[in-house]
Backbone of each chain as ProteinMPNN parsed JSONL, in Angstrom:
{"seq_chain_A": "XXXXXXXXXXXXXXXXXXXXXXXXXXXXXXXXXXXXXXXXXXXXXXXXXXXXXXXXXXXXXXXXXXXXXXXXXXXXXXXXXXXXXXXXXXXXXXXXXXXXXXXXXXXXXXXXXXXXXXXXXXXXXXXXXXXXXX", "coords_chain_A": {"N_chain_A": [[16.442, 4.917, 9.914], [16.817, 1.874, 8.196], [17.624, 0.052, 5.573], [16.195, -2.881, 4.411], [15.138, -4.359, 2.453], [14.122, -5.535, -0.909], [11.059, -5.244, -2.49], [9.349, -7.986, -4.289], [6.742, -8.861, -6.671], [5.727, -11.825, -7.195], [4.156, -14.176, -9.283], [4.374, -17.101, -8.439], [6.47, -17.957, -6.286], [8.64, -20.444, -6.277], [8.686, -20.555, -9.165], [10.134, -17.744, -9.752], [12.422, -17.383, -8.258], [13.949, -19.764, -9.493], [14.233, -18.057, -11.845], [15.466, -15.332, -11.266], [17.661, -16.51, -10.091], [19.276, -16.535, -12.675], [20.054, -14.015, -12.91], [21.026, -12.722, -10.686], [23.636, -13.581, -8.072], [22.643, -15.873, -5.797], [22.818, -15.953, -2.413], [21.909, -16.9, -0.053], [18.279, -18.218, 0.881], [15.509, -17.39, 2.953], [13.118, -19.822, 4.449], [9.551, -20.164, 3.253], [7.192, -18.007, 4.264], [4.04, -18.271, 5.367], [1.68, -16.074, 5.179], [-2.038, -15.616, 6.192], [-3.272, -13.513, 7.032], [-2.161, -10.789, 5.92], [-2.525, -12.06, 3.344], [-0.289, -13.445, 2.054], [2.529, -15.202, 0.625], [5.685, -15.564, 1.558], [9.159, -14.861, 0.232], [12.615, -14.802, 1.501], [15.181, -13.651, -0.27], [18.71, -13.504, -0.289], [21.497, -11.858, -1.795], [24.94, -11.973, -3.585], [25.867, -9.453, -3.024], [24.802, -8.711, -0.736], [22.274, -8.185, -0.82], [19.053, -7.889, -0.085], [15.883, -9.629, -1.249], [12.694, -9.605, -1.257], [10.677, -12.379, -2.4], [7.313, -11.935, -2.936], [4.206, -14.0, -2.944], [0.697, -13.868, -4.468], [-2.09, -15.324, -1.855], [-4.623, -16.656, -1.315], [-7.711, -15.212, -1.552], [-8.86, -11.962, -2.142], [-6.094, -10.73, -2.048], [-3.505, -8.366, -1.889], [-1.989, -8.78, -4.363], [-2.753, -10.138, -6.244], [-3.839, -8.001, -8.307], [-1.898, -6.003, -9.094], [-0.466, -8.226, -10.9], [-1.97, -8.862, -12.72], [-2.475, -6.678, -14.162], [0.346, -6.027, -15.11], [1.797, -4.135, -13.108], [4.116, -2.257, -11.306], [5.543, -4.429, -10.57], [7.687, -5.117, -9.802], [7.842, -3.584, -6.536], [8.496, -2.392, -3.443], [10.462, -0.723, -2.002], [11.634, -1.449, 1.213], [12.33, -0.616, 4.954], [13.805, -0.858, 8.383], [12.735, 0.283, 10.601], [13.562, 1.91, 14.346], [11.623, 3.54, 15.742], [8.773, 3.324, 15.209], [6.177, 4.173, 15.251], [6.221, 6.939, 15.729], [7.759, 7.747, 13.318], [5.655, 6.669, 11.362], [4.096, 8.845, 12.107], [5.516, 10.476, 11.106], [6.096, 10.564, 8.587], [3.21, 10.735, 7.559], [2.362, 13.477, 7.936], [4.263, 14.405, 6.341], [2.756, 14.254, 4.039], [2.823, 11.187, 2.663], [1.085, 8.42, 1.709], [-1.065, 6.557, 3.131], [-1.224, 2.965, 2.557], [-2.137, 0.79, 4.319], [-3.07, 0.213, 7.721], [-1.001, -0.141, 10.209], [0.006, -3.421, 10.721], [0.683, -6.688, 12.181], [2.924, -8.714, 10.949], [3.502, -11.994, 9.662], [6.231, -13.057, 8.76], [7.743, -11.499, 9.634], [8.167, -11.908, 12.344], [6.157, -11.39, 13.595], [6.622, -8.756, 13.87], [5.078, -5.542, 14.005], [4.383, -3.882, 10.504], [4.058, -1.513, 8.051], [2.543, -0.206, 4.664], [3.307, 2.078, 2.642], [2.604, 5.068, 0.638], [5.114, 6.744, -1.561], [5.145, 10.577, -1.914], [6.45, 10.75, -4.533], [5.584, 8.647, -5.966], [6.162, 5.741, -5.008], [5.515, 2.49, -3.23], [6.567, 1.884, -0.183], [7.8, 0.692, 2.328], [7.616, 0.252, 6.134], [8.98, -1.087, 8.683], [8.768, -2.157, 11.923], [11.47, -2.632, 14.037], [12.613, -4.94, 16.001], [13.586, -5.048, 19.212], [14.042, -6.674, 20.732]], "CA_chain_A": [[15.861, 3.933, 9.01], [17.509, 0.91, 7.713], [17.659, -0.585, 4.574], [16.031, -3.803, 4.568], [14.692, -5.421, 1.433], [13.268, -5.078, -2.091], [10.016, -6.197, -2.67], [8.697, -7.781, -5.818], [5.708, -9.189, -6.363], [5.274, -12.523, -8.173], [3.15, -15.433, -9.243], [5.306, -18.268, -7.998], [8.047, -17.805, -5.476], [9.829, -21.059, -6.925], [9.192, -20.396, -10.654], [10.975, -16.588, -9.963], [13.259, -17.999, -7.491], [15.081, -19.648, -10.707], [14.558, -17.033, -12.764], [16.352, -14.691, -10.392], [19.21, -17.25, -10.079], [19.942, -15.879, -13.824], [20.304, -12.766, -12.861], [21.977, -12.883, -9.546], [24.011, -15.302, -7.437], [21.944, -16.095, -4.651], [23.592, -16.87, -1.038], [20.85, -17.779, 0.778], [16.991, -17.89, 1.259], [14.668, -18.1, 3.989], [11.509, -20.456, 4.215], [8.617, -19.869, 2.717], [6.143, -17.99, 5.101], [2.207, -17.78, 4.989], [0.807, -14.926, 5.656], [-2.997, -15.396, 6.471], [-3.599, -12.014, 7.365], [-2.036, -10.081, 4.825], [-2.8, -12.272, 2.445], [0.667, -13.483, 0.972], [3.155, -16.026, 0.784], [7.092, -14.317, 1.29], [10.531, -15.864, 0.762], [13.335, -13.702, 0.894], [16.332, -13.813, -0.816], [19.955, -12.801, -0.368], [22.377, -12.307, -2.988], [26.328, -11.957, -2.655], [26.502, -8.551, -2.761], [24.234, -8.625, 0.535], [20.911, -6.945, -1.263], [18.022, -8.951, 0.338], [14.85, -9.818, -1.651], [11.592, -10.366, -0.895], [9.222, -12.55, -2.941], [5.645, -11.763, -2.568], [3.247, -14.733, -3.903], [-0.635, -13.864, -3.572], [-1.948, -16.151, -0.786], [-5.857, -16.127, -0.957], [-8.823, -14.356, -2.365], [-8.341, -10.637, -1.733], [-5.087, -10.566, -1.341], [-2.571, -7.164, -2.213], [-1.08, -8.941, -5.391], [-3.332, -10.479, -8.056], [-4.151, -6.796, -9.27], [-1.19, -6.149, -9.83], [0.257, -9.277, -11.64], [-3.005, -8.954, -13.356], [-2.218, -5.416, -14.924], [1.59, -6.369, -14.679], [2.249, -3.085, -13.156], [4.204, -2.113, -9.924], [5.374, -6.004, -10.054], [9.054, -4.438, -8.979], [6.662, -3.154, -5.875], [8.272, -1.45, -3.064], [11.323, -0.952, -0.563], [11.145, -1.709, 2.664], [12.963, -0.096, 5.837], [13.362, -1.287, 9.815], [12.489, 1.447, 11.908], [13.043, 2.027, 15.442], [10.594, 4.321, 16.953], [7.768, 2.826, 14.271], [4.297, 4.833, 15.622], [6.89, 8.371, 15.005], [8.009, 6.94, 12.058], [4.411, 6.651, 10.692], [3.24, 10.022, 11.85], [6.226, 11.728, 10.523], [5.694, 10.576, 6.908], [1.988, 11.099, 7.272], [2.479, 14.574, 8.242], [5.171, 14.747, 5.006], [2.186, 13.434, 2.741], [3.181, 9.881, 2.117], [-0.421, 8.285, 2.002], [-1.004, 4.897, 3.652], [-2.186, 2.252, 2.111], [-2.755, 0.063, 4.815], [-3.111, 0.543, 8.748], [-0.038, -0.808, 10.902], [-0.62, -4.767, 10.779], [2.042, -7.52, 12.05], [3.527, -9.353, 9.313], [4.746, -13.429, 10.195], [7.817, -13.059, 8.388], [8.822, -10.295, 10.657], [8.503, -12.469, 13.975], [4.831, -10.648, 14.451], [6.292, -7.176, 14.388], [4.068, -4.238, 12.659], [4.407, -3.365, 9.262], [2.716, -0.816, 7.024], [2.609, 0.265, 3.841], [2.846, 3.599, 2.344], [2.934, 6.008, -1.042], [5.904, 8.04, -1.419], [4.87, 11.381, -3.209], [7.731, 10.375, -5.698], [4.899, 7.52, -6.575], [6.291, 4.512, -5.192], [5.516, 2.145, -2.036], [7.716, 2.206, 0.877], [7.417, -0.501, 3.486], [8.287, 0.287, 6.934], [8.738, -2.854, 9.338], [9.174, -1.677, 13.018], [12.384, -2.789, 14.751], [12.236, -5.663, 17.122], [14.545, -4.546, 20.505], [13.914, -8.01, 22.07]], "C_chain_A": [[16.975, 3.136, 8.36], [17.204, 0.438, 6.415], [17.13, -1.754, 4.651], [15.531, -4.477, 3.274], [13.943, -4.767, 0.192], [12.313, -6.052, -2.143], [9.21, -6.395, -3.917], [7.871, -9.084, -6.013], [5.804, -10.516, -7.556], [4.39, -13.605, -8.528], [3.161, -17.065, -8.686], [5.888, -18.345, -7.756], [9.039, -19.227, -5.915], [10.197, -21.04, -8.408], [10.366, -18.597, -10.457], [11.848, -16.837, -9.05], [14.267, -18.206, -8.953], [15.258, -18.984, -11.749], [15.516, -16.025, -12.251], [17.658, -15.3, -10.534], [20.356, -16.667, -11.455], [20.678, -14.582, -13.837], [21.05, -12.327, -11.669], [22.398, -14.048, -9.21], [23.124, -14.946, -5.824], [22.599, -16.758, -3.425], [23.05, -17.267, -0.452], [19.289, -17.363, 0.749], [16.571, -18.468, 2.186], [13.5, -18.868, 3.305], [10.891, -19.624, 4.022], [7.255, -19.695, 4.109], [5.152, -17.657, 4.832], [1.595, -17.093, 5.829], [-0.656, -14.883, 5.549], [-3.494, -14.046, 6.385], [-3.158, -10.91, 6.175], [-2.098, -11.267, 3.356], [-1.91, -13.081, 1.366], [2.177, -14.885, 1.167], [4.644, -15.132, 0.743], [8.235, -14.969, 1.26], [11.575, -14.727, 0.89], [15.2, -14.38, 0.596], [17.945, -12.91, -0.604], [21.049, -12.877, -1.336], [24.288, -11.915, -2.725], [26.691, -10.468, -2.47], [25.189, -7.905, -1.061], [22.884, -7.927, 0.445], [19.874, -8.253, -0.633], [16.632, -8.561, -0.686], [13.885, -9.716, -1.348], [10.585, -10.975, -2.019], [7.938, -12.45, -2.494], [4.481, -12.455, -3.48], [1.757, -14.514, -3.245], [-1.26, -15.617, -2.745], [-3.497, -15.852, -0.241], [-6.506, -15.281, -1.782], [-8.679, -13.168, -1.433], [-7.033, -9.726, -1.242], [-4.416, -9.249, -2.417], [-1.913, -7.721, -3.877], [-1.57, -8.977, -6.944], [-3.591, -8.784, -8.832], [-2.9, -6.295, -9.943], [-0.136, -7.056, -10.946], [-0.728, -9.216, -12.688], [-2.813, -7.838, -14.851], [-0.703, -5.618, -15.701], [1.983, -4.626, -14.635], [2.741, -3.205, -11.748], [4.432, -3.671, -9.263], [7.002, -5.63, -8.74], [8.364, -3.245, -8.0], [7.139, -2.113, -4.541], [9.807, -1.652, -2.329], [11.344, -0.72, 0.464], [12.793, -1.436, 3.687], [12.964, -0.851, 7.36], [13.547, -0.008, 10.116], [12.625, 1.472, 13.217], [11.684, 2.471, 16.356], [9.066, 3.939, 15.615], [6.493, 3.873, 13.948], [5.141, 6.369, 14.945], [7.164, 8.693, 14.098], [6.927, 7.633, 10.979], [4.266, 8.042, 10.452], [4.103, 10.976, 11.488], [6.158, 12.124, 9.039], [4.002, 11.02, 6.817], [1.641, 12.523, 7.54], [3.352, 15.397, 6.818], [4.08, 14.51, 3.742], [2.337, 12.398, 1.872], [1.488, 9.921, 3.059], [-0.346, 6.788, 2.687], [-1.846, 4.258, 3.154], [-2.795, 1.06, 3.035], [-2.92, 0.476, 6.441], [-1.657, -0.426, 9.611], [-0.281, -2.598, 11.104], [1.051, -5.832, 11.361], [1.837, -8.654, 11.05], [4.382, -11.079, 10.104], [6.181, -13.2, 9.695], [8.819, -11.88, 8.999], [8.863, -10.683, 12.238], [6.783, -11.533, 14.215], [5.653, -8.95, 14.665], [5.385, -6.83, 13.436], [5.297, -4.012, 11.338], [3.3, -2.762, 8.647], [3.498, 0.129, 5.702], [2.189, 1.548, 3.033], [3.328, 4.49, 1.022], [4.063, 6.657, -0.965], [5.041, 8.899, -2.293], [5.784, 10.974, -4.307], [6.287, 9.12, -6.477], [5.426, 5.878, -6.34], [6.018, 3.562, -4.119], [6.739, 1.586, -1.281], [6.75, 1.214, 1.72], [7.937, 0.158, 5.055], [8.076, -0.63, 8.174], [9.719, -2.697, 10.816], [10.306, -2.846, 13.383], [12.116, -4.145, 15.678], [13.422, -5.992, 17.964], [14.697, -5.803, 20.611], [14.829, -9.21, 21.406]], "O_chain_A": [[18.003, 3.713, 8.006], [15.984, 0.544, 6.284], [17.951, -2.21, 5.446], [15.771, -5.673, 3.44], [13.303, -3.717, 0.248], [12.448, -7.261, -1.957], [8.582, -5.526, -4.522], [8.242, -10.182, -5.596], [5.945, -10.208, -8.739], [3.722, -13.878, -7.531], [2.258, -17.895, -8.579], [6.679, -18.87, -8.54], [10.252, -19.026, -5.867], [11.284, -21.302, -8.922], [11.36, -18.518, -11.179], [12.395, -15.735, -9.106], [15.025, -17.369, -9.442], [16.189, -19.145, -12.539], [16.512, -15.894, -12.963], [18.627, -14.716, -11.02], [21.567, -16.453, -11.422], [21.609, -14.205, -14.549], [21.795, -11.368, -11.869], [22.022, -15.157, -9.591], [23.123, -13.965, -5.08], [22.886, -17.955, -3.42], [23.499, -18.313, 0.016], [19.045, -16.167, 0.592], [16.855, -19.619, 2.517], [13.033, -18.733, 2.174], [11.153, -18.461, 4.33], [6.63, -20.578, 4.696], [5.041, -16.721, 4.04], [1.093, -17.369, 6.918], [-0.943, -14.027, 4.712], [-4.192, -13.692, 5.435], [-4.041, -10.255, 5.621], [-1.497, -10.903, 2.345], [-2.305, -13.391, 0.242], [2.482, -15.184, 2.321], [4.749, -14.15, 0.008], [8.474, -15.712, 2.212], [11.301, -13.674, 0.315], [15.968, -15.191, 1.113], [18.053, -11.705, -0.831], [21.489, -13.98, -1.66], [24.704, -11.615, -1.606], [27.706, -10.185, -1.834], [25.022, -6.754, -0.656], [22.407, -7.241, 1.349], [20.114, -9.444, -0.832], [16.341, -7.383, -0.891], [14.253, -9.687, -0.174], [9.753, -10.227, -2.534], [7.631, -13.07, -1.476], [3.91, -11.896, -4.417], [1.462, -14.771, -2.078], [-0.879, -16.74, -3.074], [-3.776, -15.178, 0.751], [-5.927, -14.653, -2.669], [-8.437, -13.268, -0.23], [-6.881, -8.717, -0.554], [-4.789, -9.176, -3.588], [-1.335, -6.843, -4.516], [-1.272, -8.466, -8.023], [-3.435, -8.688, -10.049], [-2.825, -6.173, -11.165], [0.76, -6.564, -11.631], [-0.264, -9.583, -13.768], [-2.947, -8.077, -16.051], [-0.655, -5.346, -16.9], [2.33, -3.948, -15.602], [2.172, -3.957, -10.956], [3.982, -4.143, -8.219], [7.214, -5.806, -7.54], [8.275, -2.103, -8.45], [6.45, -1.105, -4.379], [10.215, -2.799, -2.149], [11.025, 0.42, 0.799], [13.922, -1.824, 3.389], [11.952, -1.533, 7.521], [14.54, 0.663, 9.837], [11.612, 0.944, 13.677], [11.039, 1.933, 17.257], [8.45, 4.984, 15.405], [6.011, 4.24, 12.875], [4.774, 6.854, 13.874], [6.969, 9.854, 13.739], [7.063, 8.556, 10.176], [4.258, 8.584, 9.347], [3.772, 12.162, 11.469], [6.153, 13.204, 8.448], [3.68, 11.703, 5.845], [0.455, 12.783, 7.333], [3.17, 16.54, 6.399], [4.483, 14.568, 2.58], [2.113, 12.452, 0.663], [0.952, 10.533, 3.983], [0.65, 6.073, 2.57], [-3.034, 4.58, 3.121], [-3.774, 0.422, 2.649], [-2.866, 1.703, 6.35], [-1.621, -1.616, 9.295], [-1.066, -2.772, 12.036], [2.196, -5.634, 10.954], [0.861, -9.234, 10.576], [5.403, -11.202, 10.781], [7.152, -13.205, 10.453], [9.999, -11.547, 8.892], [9.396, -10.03, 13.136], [6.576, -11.108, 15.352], [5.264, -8.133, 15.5], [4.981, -7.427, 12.439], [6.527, -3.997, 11.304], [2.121, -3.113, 8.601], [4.513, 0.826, 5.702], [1.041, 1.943, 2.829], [4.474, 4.427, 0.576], [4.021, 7.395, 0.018], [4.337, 8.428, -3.187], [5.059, 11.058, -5.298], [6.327, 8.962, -7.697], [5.223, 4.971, -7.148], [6.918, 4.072, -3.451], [7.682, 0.962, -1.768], [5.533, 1.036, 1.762], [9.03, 0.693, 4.871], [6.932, -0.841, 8.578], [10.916, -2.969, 10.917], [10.035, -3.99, 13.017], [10.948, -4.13, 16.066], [14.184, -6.919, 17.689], [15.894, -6.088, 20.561], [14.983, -10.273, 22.008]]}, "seq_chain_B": "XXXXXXXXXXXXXXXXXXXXXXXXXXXXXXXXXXXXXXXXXXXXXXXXXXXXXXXXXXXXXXXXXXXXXXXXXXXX", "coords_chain_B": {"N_chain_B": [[-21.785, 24.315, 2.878], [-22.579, 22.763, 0.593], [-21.51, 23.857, -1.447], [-18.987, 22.41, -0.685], [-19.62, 19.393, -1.097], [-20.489, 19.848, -4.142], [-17.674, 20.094, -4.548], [-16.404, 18.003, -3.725], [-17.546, 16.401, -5.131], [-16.931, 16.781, -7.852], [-14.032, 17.122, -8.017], [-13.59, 14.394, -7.339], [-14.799, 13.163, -10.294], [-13.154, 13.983, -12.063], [-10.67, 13.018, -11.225], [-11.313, 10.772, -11.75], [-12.146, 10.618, -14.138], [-14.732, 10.797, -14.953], [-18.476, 11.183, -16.011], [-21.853, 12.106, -15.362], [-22.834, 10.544, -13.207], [-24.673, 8.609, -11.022], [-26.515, 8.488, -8.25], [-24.422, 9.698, -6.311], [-23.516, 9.987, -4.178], [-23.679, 7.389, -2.701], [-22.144, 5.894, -3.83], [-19.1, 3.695, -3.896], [-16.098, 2.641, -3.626], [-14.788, 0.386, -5.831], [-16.492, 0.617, -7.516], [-16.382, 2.13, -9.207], [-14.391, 2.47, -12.398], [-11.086, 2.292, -12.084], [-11.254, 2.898, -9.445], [-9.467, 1.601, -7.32], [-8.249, 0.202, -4.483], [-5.224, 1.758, -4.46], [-6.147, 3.811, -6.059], [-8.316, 4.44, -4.807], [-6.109, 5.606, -2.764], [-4.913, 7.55, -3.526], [-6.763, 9.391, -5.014], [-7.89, 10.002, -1.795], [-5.425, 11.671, -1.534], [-5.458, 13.729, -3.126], [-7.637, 14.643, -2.301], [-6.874, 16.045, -0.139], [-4.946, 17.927, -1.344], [-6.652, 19.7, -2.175], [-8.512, 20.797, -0.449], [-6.759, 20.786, 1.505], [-6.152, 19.466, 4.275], [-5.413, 17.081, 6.38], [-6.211, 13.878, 6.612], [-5.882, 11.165, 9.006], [-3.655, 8.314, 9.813], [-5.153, 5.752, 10.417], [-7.727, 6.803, 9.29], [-7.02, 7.111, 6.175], [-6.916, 4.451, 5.851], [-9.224, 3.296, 6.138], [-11.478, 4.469, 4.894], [-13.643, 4.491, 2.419], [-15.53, 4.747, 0.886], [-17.58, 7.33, -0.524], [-19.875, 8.565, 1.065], [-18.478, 7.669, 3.839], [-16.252, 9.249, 3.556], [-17.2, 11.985, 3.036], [-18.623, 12.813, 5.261], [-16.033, 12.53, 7.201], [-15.054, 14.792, 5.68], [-16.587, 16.82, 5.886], [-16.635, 17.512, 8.538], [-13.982, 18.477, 8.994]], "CA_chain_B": [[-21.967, 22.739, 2.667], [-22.839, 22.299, -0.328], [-20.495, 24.046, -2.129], [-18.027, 21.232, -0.572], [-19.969, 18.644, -1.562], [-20.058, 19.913, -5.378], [-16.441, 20.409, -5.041], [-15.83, 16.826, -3.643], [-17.778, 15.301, -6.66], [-16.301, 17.377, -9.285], [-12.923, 16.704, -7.985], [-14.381, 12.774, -7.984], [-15.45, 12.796, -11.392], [-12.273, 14.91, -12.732], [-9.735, 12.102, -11.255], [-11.32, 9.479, -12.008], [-12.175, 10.709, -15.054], [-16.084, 9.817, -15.25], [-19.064, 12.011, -15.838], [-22.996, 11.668, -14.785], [-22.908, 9.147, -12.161], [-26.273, 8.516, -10.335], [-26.375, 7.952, -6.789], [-23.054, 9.909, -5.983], [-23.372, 9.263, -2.125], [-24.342, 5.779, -2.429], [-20.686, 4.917, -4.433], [-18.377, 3.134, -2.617], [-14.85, 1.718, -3.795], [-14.827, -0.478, -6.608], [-18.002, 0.926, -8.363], [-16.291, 3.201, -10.704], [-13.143, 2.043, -13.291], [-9.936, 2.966, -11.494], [-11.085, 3.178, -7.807], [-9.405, 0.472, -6.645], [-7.077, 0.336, -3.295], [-4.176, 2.82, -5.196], [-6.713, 4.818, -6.664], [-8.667, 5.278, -3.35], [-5.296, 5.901, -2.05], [-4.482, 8.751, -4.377], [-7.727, 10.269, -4.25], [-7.805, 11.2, -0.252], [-3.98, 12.485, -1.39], [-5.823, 15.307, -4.156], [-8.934, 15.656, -1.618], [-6.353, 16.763, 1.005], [-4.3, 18.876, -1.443], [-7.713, 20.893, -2.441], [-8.927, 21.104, 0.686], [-5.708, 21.401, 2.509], [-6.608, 19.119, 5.383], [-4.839, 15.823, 6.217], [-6.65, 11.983, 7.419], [-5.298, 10.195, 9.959], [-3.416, 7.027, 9.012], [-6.449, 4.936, 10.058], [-8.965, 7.22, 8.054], [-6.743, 6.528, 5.063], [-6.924, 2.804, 5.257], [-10.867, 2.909, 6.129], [-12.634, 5.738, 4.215], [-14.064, 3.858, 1.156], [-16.909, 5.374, 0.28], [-18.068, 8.61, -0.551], [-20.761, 8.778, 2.442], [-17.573, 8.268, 4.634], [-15.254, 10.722, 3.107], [-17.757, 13.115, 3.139], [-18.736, 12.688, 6.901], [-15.402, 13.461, 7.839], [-14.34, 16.374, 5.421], [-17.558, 17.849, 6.458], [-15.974, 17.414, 9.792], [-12.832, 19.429, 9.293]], "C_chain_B": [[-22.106, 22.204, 1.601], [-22.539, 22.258, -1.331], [-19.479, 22.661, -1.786], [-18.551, 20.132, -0.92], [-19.85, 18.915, -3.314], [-18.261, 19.897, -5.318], [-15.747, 19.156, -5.268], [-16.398, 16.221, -5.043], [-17.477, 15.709, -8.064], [-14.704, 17.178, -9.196], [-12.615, 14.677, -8.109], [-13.981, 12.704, -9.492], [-14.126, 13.669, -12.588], [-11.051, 13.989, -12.547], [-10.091, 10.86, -11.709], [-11.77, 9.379, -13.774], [-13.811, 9.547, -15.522], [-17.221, 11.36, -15.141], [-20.876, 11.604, -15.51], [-23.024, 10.576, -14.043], [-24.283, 9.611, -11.371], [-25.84, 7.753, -8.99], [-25.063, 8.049, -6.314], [-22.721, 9.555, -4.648], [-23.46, 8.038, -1.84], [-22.679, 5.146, -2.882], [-20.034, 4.485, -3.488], [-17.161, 2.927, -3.668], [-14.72, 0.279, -4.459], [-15.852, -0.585, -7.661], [-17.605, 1.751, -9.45], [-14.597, 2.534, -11.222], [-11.854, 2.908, -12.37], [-9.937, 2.97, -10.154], [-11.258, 1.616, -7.143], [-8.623, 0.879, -4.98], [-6.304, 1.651, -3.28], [-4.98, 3.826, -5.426], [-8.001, 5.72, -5.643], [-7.626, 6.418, -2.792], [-5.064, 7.72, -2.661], [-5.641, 9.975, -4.602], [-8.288, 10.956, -3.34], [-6.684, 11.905, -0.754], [-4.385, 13.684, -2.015], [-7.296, 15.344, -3.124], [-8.233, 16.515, -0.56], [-5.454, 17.969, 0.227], [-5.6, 19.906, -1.619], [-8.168, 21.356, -1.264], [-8.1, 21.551, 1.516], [-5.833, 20.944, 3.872], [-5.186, 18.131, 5.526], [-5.77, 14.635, 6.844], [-5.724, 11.81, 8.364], [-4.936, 8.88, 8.83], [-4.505, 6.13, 8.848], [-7.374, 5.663, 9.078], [-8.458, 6.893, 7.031], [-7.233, 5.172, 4.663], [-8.812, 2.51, 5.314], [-11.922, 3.835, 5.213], [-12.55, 4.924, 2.499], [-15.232, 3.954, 0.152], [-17.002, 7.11, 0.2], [-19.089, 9.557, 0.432], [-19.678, 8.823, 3.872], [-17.125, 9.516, 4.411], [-15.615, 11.855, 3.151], [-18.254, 13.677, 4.878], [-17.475, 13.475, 7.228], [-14.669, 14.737, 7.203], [-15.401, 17.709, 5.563], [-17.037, 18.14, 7.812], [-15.109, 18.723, 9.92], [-12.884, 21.017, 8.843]], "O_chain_B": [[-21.749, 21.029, 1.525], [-22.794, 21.405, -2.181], [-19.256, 21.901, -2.728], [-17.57, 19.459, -1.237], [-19.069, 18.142, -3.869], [-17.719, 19.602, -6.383], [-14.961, 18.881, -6.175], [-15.692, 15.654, -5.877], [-17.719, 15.119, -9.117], [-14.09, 17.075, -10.258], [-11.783, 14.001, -8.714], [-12.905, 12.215, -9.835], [-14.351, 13.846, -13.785], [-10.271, 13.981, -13.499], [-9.288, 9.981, -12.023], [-11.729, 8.366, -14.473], [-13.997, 8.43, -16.006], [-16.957, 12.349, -14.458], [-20.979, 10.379, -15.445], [-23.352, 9.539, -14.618], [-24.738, 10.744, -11.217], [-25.103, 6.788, -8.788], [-24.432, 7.062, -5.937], [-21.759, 8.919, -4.215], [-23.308, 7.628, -0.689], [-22.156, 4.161, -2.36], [-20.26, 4.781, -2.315], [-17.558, 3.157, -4.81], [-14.58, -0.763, -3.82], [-16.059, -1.511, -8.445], [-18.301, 2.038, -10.424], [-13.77, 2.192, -10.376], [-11.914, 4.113, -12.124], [-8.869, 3.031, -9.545], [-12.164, 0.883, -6.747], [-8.625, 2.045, -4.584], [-6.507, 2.525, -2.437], [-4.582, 4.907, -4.992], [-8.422, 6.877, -5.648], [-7.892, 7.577, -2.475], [-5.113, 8.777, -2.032], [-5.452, 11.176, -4.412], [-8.932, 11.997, -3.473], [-6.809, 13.086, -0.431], [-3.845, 14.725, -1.64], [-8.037, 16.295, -3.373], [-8.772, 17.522, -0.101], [-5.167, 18.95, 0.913], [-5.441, 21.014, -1.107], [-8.169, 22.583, -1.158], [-8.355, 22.504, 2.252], [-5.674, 21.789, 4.753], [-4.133, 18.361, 4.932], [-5.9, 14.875, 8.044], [-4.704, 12.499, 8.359], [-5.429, 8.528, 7.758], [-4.905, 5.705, 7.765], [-7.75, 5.061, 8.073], [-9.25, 6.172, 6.425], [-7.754, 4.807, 3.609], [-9.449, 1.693, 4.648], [-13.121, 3.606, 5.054], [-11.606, 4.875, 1.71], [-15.616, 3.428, -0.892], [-16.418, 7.889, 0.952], [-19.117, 10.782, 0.545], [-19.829, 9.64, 4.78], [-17.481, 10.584, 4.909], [-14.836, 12.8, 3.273], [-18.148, 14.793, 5.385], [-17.508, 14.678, 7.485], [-13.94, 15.517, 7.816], [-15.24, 18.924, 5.445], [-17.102, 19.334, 8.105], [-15.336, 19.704, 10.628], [-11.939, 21.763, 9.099]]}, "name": "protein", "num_of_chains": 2, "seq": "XXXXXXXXXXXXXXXXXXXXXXXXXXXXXXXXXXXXXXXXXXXXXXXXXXXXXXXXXXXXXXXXXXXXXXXXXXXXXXXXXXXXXXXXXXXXXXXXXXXXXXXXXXXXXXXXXXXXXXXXXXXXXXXXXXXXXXXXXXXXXXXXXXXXXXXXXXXXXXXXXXXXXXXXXXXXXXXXXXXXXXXXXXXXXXXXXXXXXXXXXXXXXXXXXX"}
């Protein structure tokens, strides 16, 4: 498992964009992708000491976010991993009692690989965002 | 059977922290304060520690009701 990104959830990927800037130096971001399917708008951010971001703006009625921006809980929301072997992955944590909150889905901002989201017992969500060989 | 059924709705009504509910089989996911997404989520996690079973990843993400959930822990 790899390290890949923090994910934090907000109401306006360019209003927390310059809020961020305060708080880190920012080296680069990607475009802004729309996620239909899950529901979410994502930019992600890199800063100089090489920590990557992700904003997560809700993107639609029913989407994963407004509840929490709503509550403001769980806005600092989850970290996210690349995985090789993804499906082993899954059923190794689901065998450890990490719960899933969603079913394996591909994600645009990952090129269409799978991603799914899941509880640690510790209480926090864990992303894991299969590998793409090709 | 029926013992597991009292057990499931007393373990229900003990996390979610609710008491006399009417039409316990009929609930679904979003009908009682707290059982949202997370609080689904966390609820198969204490039906599997009492029971001692485990879901499948898909049953996690689909079991939303109480007429499911009960289907398949009658199952196991």
């Amino acid at each position: 498992m790899n390290f890949h990104h923090i994910g934090i959830f907000v109401k306006k990927i360019s209003t927390a964009k310059k809020i961020l800037q305060n708080q880190i130096k920012i080296k680069s971001h990607s475009k802004i992708f729309k996620d239909k399917k899950l529901k979410v708008k994502i930019m992600f951010i890199i800063d100089n000491n090489k920590i990557r971001y992700e904003l997560v703006e809700p993107f639609g009625k029913g989407n994963p976010v407004d509840k929490y921006l709503k509550n403001k809980i769980n806005l600092l929301n989850h970290i996210a991993y690349k995985v090789n072997n993804f499906d082993d992955t899954c059923d190794y944590f689901r065998n450890l009692g990490y719960g899933f909150l969603i079913q394996p889905q591909k994600a645009v901002a990952f090129n269409y690989s799978r991603v799914v989201f899941m509880l640690s017992p510790l209480g926090f969500i864990v992303e894991l965002i299969e590998q793409n060989n090709n | 059977m029926s013992s597991k059924n009292d057990m499931i709705k007393n373990i229900f009504c003990k996390f979610f922290k609710t008491k006399n509910i009417k039409n316990f089989d009929k609930l679904k996911m979003g009908q009682v304060k707290g059982w949202d997404s997370l609080g689904n989520l966390n609820f198969l996690l204490k039906l599997e520690e009492k029971f001692k079973i485990r879901f499948s990843i898909e049953q996690m993400s689909e079991l939303k009701s109480i007429q499911g959930i009960k289907k398949v822990l009658i199952k196991k």
